[in-house]
N, C-alpha and C positions, 0 to 999 in steps of 0.2 A: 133410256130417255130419248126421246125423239122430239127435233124442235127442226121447225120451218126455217126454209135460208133466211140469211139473215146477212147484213155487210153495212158497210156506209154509201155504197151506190148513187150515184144522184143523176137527175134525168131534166132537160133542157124542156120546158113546156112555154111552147109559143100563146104567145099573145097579141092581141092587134097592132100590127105596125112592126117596129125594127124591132121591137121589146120582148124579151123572154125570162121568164121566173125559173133559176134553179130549185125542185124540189128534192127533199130525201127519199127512198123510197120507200121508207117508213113510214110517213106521211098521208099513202093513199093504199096503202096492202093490208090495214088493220083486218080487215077478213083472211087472210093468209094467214098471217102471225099468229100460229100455236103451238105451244109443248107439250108433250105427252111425255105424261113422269107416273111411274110405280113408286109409291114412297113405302119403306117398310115399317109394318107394324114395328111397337116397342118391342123388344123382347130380352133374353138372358143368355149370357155366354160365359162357361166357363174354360178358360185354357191357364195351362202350366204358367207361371214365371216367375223370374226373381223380382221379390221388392227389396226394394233399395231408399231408405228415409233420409231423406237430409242430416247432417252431423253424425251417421255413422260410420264406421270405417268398413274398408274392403282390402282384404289383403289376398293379390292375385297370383297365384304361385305358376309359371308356366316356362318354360328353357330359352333362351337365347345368346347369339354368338356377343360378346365381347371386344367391341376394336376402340382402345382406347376411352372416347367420351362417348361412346357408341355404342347402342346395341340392336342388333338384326337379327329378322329370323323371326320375330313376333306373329304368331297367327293373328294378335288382336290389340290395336293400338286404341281404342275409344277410350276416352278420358284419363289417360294415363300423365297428362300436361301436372306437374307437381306433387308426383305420387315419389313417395320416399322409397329408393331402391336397393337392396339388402342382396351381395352375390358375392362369392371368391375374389378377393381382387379389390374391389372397391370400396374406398373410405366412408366412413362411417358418416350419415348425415345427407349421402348423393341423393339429387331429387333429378325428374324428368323436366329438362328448362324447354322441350319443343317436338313433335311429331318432324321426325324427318321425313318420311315416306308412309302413308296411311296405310292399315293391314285393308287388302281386298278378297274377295274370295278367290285362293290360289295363287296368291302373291304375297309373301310375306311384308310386315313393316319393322319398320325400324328409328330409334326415340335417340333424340340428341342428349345426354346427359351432364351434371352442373360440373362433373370431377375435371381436374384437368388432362388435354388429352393424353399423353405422355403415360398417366398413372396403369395402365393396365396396357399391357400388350398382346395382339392378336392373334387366336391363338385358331381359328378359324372351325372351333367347335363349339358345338351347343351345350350348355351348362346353364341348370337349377337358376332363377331369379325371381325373386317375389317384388311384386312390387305392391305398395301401402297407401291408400288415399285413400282423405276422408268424404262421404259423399255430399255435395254442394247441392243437385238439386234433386226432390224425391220424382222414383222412376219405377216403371216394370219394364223389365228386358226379357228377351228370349221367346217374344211372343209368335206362334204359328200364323198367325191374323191381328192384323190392325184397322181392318175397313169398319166404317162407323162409328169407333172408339171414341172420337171425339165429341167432349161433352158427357161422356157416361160413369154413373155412380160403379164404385168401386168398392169391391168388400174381399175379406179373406183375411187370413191368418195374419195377426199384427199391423192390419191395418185400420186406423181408427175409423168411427161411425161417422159419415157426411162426407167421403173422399172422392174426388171427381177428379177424369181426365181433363188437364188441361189443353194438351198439345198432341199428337202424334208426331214423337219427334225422328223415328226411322218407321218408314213403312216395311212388314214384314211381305218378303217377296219365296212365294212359292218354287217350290224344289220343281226339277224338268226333265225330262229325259237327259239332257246335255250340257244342266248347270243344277248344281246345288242349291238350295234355297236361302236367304238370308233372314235371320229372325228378325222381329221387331222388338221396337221398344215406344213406349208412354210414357210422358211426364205428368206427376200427380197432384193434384191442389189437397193439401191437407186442409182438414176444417182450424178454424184459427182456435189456440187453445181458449179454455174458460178465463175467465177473469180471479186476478187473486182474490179470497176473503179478507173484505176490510180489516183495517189494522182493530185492534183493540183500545175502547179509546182510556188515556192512561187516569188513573183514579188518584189524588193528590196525596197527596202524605198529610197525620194530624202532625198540625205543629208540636215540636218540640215544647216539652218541658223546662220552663227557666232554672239554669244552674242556683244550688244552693250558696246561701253567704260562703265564701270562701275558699269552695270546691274549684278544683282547674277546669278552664274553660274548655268544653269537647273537641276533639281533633274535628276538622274540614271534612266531610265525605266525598272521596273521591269518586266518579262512576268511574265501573270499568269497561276500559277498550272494547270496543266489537272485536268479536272475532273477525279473521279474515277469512271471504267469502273465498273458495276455494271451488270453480269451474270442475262437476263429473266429469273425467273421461270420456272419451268418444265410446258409444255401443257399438261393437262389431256384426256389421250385417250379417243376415245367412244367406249366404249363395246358392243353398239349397230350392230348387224349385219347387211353388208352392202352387194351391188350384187358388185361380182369382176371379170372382165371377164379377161381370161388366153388367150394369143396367143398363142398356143402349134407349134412348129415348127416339121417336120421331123424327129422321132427320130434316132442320128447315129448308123451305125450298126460295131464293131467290131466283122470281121470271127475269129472262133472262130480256135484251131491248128488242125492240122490233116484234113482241108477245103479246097480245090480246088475249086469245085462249089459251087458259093453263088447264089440261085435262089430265085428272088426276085418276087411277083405275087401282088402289092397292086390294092386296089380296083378303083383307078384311078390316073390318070399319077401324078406325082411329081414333083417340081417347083426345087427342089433342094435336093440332099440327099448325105452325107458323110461316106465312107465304111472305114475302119485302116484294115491295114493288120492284119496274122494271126501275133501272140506275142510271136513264137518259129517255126516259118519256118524252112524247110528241107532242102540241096543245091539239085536245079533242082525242086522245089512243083513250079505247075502251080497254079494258082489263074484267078478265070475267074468269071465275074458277068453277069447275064444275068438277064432281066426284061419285061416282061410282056407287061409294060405299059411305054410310054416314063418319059424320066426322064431330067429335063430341064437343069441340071447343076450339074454332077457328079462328087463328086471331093474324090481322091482316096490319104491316107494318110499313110505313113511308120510309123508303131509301131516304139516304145521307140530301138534305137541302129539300126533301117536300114533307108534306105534311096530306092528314087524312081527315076530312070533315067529317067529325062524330060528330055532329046535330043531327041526330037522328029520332023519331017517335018510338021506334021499338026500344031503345037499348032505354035500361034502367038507368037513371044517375045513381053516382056511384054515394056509397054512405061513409067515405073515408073521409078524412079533413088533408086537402093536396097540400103537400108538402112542398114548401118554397126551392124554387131553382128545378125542380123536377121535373121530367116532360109530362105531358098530358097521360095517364092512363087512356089503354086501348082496348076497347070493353071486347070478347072472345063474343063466337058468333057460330051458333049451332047447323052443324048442314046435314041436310036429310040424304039419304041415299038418291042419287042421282039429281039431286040439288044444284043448286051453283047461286052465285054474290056477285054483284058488278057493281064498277068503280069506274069515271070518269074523270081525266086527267086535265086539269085548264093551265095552263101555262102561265100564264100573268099572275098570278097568287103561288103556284106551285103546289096545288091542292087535290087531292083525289077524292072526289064528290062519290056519295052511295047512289045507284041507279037501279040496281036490284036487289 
């Protein structure tokens, strides 16, 4: 990506007599102000990793030393905070109450634990410890590459249909001549499950039959108790690495301030690609996209506090009935190869006008 200087600079413009106007210099460079951005087609990526679902357990088996409430020597402290710890020595029931020192690459860590300190003595060697936690939020760990992940559908082995990255929550950092690499890892939006099958609705009983002259009156019926509902066990994940393949979509581009031309040159046309305006526009900054390569469905979106005048003759009104509290739909907008859209910025409304 390549983008024009850009700063808060401002510059002293004389005017008749003692009087002079500070302007920004954003203000009169609007021919300057432009980005040149390759954006990459959608594409498919498959790499190794552990999935990890929410509510299942992880039992991490790996050696460390022993000093009282302490344990050191850990290649790898990540989320170990309230994992139940099972070792020689240590009362049944210990959990991890705190990260003492976080594991790095080539420095071990080491976890504060709940026992008191006194119970185990140091014995300054490395010894067997598993430690047991269930997993709280769903994740793929162990990833060789995390660039663009975010936002991308997600599939593979036990993982349900509609799952998308949330977050990239450790970027995976490439190995070097003179540093080992760090894997990554992804937090993942499972789709929400279906809705239960309505109840059955209950069918009345025929009334009772009046007792005969004489005969003893029938016992009460009692219903009986529900069972009690009894929580499945937690499923133990596999830590086994599996292949995941990533749907990477378009990544969006917000221009950046101080930008009039956003010039876009990707290596082959785009099925769909989403621009936001700049996030501190000027009254009167033009904004103009041009691209290379056609783009199948543009759709151009107001930063946080403006708005975008769709009164426009070409775009179709929409045949939805709007939905109360909702924002305006933003009708997508077809660009031809070496095309381009211009928008006008007016300051007093907060509005980006169509001009091309």
């Amino acid at each position: 990506m390549i983008t024009s200087p850009q700063g808060a600079e401002r510059v002293q413009v004389l005017t008749g007599g003692p009087q002079h106007e500070t302007m920004a210099v954003a203000q009169f460079r609007d021919a300057a102000g432009y980005s040149k951005q390759s954006p990459l087609p959608p594409r498919k990526v498959t790499l190794p990793g552990v999935v990890k679902l929410a509510g299942t357990t992880v039992a991490i088996e790996t050696t460390g030393i022993i000093n009282g409430n302490q344990i050191s020597g850990l290649g790898n402290t990540d989320g170990l905070v309230n994992a139940v710890v099972v070792a020689d020595g240590l009362p049944e029931g210990t959990t991890v109450l705190s990260i003492a020192r976080p594991a790095l690459p080539g420095l071990p860590g080491a976890v504060v634990l709940s026992n008191p300190r006194s119970a185990v003595g140091a014995t300054g060697l490395a010894q067997p410890v598993t430690f047991t936690l269930t997993v709280e939020r769903s994740s793929i760990s162990g990833l060789t590459a995390t660039d663009g992940l975010d936002g991308a559908a997600v599939s593979g082995s036990g993982i349900p249909d509609g799952t998308t990255v949330s977050t990239v929550n450790r970027a995976a950092v490439a190995p070097t001549n003179t540093q080992q690499g760090t894997p990554g890892e992804v937090l993942i939006l499972l789709p929400p499950p279906p809705p239960p099958p309505p109840a059955p609705t209950p069918v009345a009983a025929p009334p009772a039959a009046a007792p005969a002259m004489g005969a003893p009156a029938p016992a009460p019926t009692v219903a009986a108790a529900p069972a009690p509902t009894v929580a499945p066990p937690p499923v133990a994940a596999v830590l086994t690495p599996v292949d995941v393949t990533f749907d990477i979509p378009v990544a969006p581009i917000v221009v950046p301030d101080g930008v009039s031309r956003l010039i876009l040159s990707p290596t082959e046309a785009l099925p769909a690609l989403t621009v936001t305006t700049p996030p501190k526009p000027v009254d009167g900054q033009e904004l103009f996209i041009f691209c290379t390569k056609e783009v199948g469905a543009l759709t151009v979106l107001a930063n946080v506090g403006q708005s975008i005048n769709l009164v426009d003759a070409d775009v179709a009104p929409t045949t939805t009935e709007p939905v109360e509290g909702a924002p305006a739909p933003v009708p997508a907008n077809k660009l031809i190869a070496n095309g381009s859209i211009g928008f006008l910025y007016s300051a007093p409304n907060a509005t980006w006008d169509r001009i091309e």
